[in-house]
N, C-alpha and C positions, 0 to 999 in steps of 0.2 A: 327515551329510554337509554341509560347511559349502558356499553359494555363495557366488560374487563377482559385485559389480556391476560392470558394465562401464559405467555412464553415472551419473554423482550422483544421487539423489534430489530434491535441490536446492538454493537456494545462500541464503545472509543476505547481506544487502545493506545498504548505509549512503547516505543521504543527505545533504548537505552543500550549502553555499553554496560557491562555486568560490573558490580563497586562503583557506578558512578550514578551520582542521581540526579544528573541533567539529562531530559528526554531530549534527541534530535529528531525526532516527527512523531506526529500525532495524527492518527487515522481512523476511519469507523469502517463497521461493514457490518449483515446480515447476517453472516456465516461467523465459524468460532474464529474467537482469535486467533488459535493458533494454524488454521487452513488459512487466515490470510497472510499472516506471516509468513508462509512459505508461500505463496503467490510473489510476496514483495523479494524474498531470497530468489524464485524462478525470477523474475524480470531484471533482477540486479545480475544475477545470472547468464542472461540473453542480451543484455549490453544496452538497457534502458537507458538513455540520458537524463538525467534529472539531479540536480544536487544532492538529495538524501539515495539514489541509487548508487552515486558516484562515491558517494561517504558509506555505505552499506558496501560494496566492492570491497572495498581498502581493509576492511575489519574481518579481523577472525570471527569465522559464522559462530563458531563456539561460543566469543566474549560476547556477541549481541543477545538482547532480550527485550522480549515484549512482555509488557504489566497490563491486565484490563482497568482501564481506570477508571469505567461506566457502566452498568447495564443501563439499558434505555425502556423502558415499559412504554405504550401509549401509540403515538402517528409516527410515522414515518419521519415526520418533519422536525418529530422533537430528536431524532437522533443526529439532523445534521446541524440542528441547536446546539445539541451538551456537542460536539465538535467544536466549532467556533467557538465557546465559552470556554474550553480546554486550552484548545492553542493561545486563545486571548489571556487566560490565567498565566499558562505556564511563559509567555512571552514578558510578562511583566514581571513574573517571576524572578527572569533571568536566561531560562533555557534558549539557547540558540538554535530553533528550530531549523528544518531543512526544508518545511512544508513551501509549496508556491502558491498557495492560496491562504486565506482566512478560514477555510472549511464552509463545510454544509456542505447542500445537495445538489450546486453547480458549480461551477468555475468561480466562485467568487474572487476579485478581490485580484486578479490575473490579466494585466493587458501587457503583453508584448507590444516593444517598439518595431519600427522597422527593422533597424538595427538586430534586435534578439530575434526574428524570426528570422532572416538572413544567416546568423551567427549557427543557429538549431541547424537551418538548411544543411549547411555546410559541414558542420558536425554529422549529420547525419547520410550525406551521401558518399555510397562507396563502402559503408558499415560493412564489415564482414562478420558472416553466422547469422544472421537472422533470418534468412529461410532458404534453405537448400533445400533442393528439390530432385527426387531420382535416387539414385545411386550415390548421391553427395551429402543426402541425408542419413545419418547413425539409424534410422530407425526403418530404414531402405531394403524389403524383404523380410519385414519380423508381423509381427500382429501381437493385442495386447489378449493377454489370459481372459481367458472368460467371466473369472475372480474383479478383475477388474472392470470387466465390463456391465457385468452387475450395479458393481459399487458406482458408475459413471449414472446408470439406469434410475440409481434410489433416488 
């Protein structure tokens, strides 16, 4: 007995500078596009290392945009499919993606050398902001609204 889905499984999505129509990364998710987009603005935000974080930093949050380039109907598996056919289009394309993988729904396509995990290491230690604790945290003696904690709930 075959089923049907009534709601996508999820969507690929393309990021872009506004007037221009080379995509620099290519991503999927569950959720709408536009909640992940700001996910990927919070983590470029909190000092993520990664090339398209590092190119997301640099740019007026204003001139970036994300386009859904997919719904995904079906398994789970077909969404990290139309991903990997996405980056692999738009790379022959032309677009100079930021992605460090091939996509889909593991780490494809991703081996660091010694060397770059050395390199991450070092870049990453001694990072400041990424978690303060106490009194050194902005959010140090508040609590979030109720309003909000509903919306966290749904």
């Amino acid at each position: 007995m075959e089923t049907t889905t009534t709601v996508p499984v999820g969507f690929v999505y393309g990021i872009r500078l506004r007037g221009q129509r080379e995509y620099r990364y290519v991503g999927m998710t569950t959720k709408t596009v536009a909640r992940r987009f700001a996910q990927h603005l919070r983590s470029a935000r909190d000092g993520r290392k990664t090339p398209f974080y590092d190119w997301l930093r640099k740019q007026d949050q204003q001139a970036v945009r994300v386009d859904q380039l997919q719904e995904v109907w079906g398994l789970a598996a077909d969404l990290g499919k139309a991903e990997i056919n996405w980056i692999a289009y738009l790379k022959r394309d032309g677009d100079r993606l930021l992605n460090l993988s091939k996509g889909g729904l593991g780490p494809v396509g991703v081996f660091w050398t010694a060397e770059q995990r050395e390199a991450a290491r070092l870049r990453s230690t001694g990072r400041k902001g990424l978690s303060r604790f106490g009194e050194d945290n902005p959010f140090y003696g508040r609590s979030h609204t109720q309003e909000q904690r509903l919306k966290w709930a749904e």
